[in-house]
C-alpha atoms as a printed R data frame, in Angstrom:
    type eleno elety resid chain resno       x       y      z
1   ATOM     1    CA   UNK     A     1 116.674  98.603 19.562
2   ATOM     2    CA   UNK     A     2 118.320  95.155 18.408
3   ATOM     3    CA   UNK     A     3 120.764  97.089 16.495
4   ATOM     4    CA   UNK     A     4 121.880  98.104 19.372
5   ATOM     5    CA   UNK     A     5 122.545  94.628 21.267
6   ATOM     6    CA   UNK     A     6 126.274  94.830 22.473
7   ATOM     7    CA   UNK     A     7 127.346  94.976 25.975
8   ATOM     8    CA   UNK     A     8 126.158  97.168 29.092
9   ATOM     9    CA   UNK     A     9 123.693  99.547 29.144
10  ATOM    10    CA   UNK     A    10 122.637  99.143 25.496
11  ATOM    11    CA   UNK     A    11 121.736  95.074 26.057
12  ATOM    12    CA   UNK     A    12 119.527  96.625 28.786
13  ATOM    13    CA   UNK     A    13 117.983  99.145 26.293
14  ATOM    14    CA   UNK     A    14 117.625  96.685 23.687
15  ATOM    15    CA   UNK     A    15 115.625  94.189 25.980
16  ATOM    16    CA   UNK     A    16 113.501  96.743 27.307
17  ATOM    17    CA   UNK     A    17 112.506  98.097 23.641
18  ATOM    18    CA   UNK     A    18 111.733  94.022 22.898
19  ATOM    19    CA   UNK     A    19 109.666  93.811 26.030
20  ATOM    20    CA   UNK     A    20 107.547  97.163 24.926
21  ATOM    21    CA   UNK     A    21 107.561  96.205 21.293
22  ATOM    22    CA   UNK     A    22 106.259  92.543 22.735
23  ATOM    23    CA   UNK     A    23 103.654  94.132 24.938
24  ATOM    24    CA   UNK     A    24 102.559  96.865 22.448
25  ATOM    25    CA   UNK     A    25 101.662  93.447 19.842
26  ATOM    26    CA   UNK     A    26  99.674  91.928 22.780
27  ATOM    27    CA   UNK     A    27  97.514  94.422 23.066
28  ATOM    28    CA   UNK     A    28  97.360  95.851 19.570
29  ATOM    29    CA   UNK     A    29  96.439  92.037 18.793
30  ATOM    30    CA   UNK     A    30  93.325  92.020 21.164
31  ATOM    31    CA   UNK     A    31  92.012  95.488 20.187
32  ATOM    32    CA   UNK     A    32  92.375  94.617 16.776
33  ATOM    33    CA   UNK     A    33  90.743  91.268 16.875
34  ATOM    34    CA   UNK     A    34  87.637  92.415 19.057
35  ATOM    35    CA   UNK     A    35  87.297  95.699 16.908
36  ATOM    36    CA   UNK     A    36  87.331  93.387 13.330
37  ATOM    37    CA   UNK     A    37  84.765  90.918 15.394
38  ATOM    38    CA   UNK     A    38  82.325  93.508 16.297
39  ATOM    39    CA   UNK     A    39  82.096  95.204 12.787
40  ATOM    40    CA   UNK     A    40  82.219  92.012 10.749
41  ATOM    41    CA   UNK     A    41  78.602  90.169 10.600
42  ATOM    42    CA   UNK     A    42  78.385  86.501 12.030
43  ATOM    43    CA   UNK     A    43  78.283  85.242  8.468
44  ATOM    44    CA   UNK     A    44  81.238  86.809  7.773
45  ATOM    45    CA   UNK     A    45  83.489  86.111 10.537
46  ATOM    46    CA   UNK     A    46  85.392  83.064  9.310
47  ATOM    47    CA   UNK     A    47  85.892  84.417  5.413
48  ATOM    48    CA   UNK     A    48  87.293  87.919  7.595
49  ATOM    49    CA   UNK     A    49  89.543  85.932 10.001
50  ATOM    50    CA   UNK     A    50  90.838  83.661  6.566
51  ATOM    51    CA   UNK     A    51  91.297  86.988  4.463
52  ATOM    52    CA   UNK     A    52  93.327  88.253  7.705
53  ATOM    53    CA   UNK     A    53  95.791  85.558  8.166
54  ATOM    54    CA   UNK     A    54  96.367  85.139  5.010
55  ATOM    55    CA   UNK     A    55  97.249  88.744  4.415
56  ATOM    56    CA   UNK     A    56  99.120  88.802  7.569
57  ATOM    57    CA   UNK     A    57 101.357  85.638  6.589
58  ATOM    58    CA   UNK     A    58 101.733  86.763  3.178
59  ATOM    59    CA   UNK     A    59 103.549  90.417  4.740
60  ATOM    60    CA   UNK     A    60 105.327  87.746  6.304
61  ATOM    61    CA   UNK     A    61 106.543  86.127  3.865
62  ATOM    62    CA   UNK     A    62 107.276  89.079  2.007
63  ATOM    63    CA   UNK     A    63 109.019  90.719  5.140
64  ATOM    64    CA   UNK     A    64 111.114  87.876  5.333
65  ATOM    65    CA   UNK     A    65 112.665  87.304  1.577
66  ATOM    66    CA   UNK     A    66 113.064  91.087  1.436
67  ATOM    67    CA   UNK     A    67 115.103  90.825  4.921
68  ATOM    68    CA   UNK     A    68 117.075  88.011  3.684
69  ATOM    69    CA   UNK     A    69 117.200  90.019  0.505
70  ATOM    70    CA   UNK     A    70 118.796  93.319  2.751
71  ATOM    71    CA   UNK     A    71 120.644  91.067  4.794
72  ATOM    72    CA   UNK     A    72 122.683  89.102  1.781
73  ATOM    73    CA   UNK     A    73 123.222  92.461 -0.333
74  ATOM    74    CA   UNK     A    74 123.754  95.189  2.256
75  ATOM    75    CA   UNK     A    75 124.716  93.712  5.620
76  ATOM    76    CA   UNK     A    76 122.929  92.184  8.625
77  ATOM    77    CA   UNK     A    77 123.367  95.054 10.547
78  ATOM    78    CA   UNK     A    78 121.484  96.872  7.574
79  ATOM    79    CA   UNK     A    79 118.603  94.842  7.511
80  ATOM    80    CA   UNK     A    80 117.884  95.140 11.103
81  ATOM    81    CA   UNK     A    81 117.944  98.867 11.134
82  ATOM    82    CA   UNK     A    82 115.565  98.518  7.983
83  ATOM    83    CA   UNK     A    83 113.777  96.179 10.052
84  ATOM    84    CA   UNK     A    84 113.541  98.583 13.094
85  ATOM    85    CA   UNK     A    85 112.161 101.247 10.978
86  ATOM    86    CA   UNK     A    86 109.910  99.241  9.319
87  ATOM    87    CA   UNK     A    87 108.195  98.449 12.446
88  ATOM    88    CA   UNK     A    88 108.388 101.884 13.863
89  ATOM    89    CA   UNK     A    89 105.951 102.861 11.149
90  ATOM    90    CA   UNK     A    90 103.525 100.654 11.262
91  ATOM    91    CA   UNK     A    91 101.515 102.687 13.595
92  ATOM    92    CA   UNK     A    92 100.769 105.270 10.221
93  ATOM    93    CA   UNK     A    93  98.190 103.535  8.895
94  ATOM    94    CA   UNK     A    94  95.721 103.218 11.932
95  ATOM    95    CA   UNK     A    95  97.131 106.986 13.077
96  ATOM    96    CA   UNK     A    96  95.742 108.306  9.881
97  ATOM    97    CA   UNK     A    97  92.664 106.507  9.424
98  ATOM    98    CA   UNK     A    98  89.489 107.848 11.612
99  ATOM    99    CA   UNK     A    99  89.361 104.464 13.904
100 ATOM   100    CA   UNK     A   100  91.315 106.159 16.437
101 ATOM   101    CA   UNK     A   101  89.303 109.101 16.830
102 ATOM   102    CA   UNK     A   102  86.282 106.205 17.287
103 ATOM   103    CA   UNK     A   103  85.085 106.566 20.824
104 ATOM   104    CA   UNK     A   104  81.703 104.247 19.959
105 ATOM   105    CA   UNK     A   105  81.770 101.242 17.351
106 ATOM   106    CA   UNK     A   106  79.325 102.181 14.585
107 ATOM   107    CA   UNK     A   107  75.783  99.062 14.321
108 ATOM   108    CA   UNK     A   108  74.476 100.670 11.616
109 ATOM   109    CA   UNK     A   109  76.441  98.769  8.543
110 ATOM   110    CA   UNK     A   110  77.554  95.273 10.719
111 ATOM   111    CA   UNK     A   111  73.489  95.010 10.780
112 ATOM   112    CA   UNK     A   112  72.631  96.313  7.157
113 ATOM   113    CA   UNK     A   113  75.322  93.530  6.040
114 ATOM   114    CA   UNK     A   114  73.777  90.718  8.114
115 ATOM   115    CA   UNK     A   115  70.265  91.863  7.016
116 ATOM   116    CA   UNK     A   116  71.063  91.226  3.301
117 ATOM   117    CA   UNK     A   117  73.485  88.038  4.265
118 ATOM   118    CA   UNK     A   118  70.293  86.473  5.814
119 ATOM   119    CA   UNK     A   119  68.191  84.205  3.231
120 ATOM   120    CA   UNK     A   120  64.261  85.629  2.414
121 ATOM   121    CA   UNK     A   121  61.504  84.014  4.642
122 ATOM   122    CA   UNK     A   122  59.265  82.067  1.841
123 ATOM   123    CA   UNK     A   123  56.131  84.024  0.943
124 ATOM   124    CA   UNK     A   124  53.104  83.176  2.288
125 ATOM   125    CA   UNK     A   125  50.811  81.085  0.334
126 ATOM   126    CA   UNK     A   126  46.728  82.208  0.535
């Protein structure tokens, strides 16, 4: 909706789509951080959070030189529609996959993972 920004009732509009857009991050942030924490093994929690943030600043980056990119070549207004859409879509790739249809986390591969993670008692010697 910040394409929209001008005056009257489309300044409200805009500010109410930031406020649900805001909101919706919130919460998609905490779902997606406990749902990552309960399938990754406690071994592998701090390589999975690393791997995660860097991803996520790297689409950052990214997102950011191609908006400049957008923004130089075709227009500010341009690259926040782009922008817009972008975002609108970024709902696909959890809509598509079977997580949202998950109504109970899965244990059985979090503890096959942490089983072979976990070093071999030393034999016994007789």
């Amino acid at each position: 909706m910040i394409p929209l920004i001008d005056r009257g009732p489309w300044l409200v509009l805009a500010g109410l789509g930031w406020f649900l857009a805001t909101a919706k991050m919130g919460m998609d942030n905490v779902l997606g951080v406990s749902l990552r924490q309960r399938l990754t093994p406690d071994a592998l929690l701090g390589r999975m959070n690393a791997t995660f943030r860097c991803l996520l600043t790297g689409a950052s980056a990214i997102g950011a030189v191609a908006a400049a990119l957008i923004g130089q070549y075709a227009g500010v207004h341009t690259a926040m529609w782009v922008g817009g859409v972008c975002l609108s879509l970024g709902f696909l790739p959890v809509y598509c996959s079977p997580v949202r249809t998950l109504r109970v986390l899965p244990e059985g591969p979090t503890l096959l993972v942490a089983a072979a993670l976990r070093p071999e008692a030393p034999a016994a010697k007789g």
